[in-house]
C-alpha positions in Angstrom: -43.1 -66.2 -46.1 -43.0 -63.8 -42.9 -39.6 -65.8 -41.7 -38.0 -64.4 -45.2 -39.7 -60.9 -44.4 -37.9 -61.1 -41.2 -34.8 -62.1 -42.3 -34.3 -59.5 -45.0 -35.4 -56.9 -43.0 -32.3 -58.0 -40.7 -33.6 -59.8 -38.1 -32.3 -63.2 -36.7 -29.7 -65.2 -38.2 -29.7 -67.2 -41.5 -27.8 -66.9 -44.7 -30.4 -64.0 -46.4 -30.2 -62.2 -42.7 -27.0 -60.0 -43.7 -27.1 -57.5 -46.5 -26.0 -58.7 -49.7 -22.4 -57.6 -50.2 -21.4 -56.5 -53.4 -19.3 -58.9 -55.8 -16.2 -56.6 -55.9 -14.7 -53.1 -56.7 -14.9 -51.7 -59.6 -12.0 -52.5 -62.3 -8.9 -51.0 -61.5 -9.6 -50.4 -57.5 -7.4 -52.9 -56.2 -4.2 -52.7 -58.8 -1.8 -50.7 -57.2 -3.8 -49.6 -53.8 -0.2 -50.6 -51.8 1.6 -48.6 -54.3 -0.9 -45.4 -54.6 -1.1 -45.6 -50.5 3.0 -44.9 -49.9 2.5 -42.4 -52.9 -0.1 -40.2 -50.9 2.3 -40.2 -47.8 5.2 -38.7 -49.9 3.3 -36.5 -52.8 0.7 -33.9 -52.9 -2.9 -34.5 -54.9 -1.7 -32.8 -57.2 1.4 -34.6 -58.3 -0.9 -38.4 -58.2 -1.1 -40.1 -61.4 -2.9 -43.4 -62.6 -5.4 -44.8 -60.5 -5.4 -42.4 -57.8 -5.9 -39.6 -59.9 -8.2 -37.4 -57.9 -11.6 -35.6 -59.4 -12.7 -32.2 -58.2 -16.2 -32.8 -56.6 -18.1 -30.0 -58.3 -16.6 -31.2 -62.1 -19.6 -33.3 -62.5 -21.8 -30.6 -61.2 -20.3 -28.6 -63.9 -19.8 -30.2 -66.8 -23.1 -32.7 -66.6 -24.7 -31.4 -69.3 -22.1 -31.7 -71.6 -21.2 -35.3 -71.1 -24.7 -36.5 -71.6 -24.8 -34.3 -74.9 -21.7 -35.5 -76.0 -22.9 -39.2 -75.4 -25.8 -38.4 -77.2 -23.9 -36.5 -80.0 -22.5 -40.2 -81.6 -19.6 -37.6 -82.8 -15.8 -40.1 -82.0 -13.9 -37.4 -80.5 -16.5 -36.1 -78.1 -17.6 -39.4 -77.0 -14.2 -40.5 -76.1 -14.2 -37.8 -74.2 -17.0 -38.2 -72.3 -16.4 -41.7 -71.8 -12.7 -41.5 -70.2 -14.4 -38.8 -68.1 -17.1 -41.0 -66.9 -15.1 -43.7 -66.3 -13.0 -41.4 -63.6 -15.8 -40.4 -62.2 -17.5 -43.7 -61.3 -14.0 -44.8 -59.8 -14.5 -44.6 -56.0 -11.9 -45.5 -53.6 -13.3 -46.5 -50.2 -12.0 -43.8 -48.2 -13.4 -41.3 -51.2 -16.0 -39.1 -49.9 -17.6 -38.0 -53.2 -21.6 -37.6 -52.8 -22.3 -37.3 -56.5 -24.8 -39.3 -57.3 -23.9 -39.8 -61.0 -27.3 -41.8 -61.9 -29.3 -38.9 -61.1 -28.1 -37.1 -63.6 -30.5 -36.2 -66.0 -30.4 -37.8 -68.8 -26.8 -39.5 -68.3 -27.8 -43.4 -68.0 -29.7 -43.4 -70.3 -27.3 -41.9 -72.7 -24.9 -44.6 -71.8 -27.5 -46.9 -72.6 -28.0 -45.7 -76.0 -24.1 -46.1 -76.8 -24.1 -50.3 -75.5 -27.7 -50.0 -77.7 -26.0 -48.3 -80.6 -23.6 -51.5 -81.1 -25.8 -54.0 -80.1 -27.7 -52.8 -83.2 -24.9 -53.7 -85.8 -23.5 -56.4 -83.7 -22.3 -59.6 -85.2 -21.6 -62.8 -84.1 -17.6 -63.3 -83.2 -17.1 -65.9 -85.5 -18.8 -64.9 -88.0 -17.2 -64.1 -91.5 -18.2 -61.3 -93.8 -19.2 -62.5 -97.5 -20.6 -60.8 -100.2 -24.5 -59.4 -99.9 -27.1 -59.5 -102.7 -28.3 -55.9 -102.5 -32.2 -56.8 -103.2 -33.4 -53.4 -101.6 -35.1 -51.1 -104.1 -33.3 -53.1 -107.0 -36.8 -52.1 -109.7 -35.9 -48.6 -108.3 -33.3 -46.4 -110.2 -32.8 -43.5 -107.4 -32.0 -46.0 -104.0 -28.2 -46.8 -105.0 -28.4 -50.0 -103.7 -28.8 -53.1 -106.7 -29.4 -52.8 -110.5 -29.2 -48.7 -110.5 -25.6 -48.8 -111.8 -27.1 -50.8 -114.7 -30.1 -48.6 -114.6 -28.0 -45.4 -115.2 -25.4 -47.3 -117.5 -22.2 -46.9 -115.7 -21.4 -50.3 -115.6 -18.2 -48.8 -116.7 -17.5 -47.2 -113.7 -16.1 -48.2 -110.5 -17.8 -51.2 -109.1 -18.4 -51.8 -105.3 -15.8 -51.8 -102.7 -16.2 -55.9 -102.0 -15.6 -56.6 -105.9 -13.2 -54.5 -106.9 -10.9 -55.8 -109.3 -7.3 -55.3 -108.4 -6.2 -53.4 -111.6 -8.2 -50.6 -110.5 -6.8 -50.6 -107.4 -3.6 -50.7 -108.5 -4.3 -47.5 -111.2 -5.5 -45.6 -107.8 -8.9 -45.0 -109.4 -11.3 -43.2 -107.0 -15.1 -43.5 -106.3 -17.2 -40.8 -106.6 -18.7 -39.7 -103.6 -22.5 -40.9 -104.4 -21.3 -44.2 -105.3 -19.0 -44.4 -101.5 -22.3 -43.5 -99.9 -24.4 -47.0 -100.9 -20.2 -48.7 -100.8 -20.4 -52.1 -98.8 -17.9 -49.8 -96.2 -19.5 -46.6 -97.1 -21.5 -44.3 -95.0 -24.9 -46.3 -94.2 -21.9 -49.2 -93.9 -19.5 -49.0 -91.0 -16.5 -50.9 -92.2 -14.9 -53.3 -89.8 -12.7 -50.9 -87.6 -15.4 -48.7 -87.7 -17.6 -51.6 -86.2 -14.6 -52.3 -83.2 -14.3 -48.7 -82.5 -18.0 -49.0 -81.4 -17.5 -52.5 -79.6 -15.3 -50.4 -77.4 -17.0 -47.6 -77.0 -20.1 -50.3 -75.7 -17.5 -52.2 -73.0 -16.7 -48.9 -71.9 -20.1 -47.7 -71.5 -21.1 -51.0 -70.0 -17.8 -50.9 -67.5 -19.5 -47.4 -66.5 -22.5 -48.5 -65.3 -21.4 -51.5 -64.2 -19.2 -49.1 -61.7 -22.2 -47.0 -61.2 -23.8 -50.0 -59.8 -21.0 -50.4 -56.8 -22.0 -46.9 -55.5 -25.4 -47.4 -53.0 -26.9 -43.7 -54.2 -27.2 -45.2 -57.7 -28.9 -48.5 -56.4 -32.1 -47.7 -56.4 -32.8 -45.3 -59.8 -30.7 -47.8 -61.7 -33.0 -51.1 -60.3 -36.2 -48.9 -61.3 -34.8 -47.9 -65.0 -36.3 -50.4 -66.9 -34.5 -49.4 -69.9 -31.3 -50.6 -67.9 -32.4 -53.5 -66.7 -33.9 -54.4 -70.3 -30.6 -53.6 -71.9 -28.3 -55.8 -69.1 -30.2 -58.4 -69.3 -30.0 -58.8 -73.2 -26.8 -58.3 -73.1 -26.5 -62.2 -70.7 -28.6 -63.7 -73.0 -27.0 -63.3 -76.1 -23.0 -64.5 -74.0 -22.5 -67.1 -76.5 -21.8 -64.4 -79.1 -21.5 -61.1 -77.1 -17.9 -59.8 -76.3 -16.7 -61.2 -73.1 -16.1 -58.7 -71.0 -18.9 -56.5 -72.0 -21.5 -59.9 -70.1 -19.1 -59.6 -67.3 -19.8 -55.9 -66.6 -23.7 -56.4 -67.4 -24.2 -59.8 -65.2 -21.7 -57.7 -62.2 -24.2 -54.8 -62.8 -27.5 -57.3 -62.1 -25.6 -59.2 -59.1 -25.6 -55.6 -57.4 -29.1 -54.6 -58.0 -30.0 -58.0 -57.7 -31.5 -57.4 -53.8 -34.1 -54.2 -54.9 -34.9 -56.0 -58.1 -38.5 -56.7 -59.2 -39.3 -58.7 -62.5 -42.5 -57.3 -62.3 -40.4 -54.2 -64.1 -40.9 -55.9 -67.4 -44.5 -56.2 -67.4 -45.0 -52.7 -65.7 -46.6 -50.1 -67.8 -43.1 -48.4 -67.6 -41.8 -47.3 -71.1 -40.3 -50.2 -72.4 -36.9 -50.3 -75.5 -36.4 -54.3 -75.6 -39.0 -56.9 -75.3 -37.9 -58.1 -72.1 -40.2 -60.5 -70.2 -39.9 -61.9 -66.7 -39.3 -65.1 -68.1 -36.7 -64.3 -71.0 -34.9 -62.5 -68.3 -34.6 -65.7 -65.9 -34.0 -67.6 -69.0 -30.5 -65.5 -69.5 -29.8 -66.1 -65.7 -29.7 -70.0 -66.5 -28.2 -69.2 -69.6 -25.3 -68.4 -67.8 -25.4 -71.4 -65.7 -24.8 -73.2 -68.1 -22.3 -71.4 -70.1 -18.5 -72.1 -70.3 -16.9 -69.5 -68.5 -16.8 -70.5 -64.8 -16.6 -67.4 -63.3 -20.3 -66.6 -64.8 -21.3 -69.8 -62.9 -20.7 -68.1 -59.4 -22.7 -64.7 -60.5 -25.2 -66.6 -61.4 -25.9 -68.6 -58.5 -25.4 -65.4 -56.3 -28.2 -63.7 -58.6 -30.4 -66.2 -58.3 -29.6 -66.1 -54.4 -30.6 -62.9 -54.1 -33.6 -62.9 -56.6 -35.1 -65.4 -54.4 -35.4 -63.5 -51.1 -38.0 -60.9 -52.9 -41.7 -62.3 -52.6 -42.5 -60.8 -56.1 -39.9 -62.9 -57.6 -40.6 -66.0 -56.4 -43.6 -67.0 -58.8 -41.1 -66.0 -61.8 -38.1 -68.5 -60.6 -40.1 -71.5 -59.4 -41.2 -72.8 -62.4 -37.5 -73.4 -63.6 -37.1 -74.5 -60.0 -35.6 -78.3 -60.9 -33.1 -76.9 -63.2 -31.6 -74.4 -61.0 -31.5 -77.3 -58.2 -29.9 -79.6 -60.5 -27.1 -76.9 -61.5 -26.7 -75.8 -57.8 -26.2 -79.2 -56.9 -23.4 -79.8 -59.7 -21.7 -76.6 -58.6 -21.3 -77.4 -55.0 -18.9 -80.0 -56.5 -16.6 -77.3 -58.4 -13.2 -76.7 -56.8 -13.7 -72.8 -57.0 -14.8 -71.9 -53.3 -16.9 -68.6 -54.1 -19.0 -71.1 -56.5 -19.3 -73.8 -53.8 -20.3 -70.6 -51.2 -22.6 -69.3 -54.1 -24.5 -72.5 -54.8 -24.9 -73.5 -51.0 -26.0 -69.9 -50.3 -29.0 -70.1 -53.2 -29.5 -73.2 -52.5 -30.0 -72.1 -48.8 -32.8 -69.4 -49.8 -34.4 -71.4 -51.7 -34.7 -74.0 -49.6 -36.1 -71.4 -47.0 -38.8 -69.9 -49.0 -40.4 -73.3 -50.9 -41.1 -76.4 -49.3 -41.1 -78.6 -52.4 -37.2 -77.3 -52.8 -36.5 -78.1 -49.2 -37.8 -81.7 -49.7 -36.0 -82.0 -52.9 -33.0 -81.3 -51.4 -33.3 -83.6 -48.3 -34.9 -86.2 -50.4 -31.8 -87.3 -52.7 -28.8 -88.4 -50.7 -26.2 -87.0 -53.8 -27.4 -83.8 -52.8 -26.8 -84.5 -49.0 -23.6 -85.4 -49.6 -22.3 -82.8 -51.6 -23.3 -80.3 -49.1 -21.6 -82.7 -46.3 -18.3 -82.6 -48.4 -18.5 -78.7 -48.8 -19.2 -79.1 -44.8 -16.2 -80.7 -44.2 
């Protein structure tokens, strides 16, 4: 235990000696960097489009509040707004000497929270088909709308509901009245289908926010100690079998980051706490994505659980799940992709360092050996 306290605090060498890098730049930093480079030789600031399109550093300074209440409004127009807005403001070339500390502004993450927390609350499974609902709710009740009131009332004549509509009504243009569109399958309390992917996007683009957030090493440390963050990333990995795709990417990127200040211990802290996260659900998601079926989630992964490792506090949290992470660290050393070779050997590696029962594992069964021999060579 005090060899890992040396090494992370950067003493001699060993594979957990060297800060943890980060897994990448943020979407959209490396299209076009040749291109936007010769640009900024032969055109002013002003005249830069696309990915080099500068910010002025006091914009956020002056228009912070209004973002977060424009998140926090649920209104279309404003929240497209404030999302494009966001989404040029956590871009940050390398040689970009903005300061602001987005994170810390009051009230902002967790605004951006709420909109990936807004669709994860009418979510649906991808491949999942919408058929008709029984309306049970209130149906002995004659003022709820929902069931037997159009009976109730006697305007079975009228219009029926949106989902059985019979086409000759359609076709004679016949219009609902507005107290019958409110309780309508796509009414209001009922966001219709592109209703329902106009909020999907609104949560990748949220979740692509944060995720860039993440990169930037001001925001490190409030976002690893937001529990609400960490609650709402981590739910998002463990539902990846049914959650959009690039919306786990940007949640298990955003974990990989903080990965090196985070403490499980959050989820049993006495911090105020939106989903019923536990330490053990949350490693559960990590090897979850194991053993999903998009590779690339097999490399974050293993780094994650690389750099989970190294924390003392962690360690008691991991170790029970220790033989299936060996086994599945062991299997990826044998993948052709070279950053999940590098990430399984490096996990492997720390936990190896920290626990003797992994380190005689590992040395006790030769297909092990071997694999790491024919990464070796």
């Amino acid at each position: 235990m005090q060899k890992r306290d040396l090494n992370k605090s950067g003493g001699s060498g060993g594979g957990s000696a060297a800060p943890a890098p980060k897994r990448g730049r943020p979407f959209g930093s490396t299209s076009g960097s040749a291109a936007s480079s010769f640009a900024a030789d032969s055109a002013a600031p002003s005249t830069l489009l696309g990915p080099s399109l500068q910010v002025h550093t006091s914009f956020a300074d002056q228009n912070n509040k209004r973002i977060v209440l424009a998140l926090q409004s649920g209104l279309k127009s404003e929240l497209t707004w404030a999302l494009n807005t966001l989404t040029l403001l956590s871009f940050k070339e390398k040689e970009d000497m903005r300061k602001d500390s987005l994170a810390k502004i009051s009230g902002l993450l967790d605004a951006l929270l709420q909109v990936i927390d807004d669709w994860r609350d009418i979510a649906l499974p991808k491949e999942l088909q919408r058929t008709h609902r029984a309306r049970t709710l209130g149906s002995n009740s004659v003022v709820t709308g929902f069931g037997n009131e159009y009976e109730a009332l006697g305007s079975n004549d009228g219009v029926k509901q949106s989902g059985l509509t019979d086409a000759s009504v359609q076709k004679n243009g016949a219009k609902c009245r507005p107290s019958e569109w409110w309780y309508d399958e796509d009414g209001l309390f009922n966001l219709d289908d592109e209703g329902r992917a106009e909020k999907q996007q609104c949560a990748v683009a949220a979740s692509n926010i944060i995720r860039n957030f993440s990169f930037m090493p001001e925001n490190e440390v409030i976002m690893a100690a937001n529990r609400h963050c960490l609650e709402t990333v981590f739910q998002c990995i463990e539902d990846h079998t049914t959650e959009d795709e690039e919306l786990i990417t940007n949640a298990l990127e955003t974990i990989v980051n903080l990965a090196p200040l985070l403490d499980l211990r959050i989820f049993s802290s006495s911090k105020p706490s939106y989903i019923k996260i536990t330490e053990k659900r949350a490693v559960q998601a990590i090897m979850g994505m194991l053993g999903s079926a998009v590779k690339a989630w097999h490399c974050a992964a293993a780094e994650l659980l690389g750099r989970l490792i190294i924390n003392p506090d962690n360690e008691p949290f991991l170790l029970p799940f220790f033989p299936q992470i060996h086994k599945r660290l062991v299997d990826l050393m044998s993948s052709p992709a070279i950053d999940a070779q590098a990430a399984a050997v490096g996990a492997l590696y720390n936990l190896a360092e920290v626990n003797m029962d992994c380190r005689l594992k590992l040395a006790s069964e030769r297909w092990a050996v071997d694999r790491l021999l024919r990464v070796i060579r």
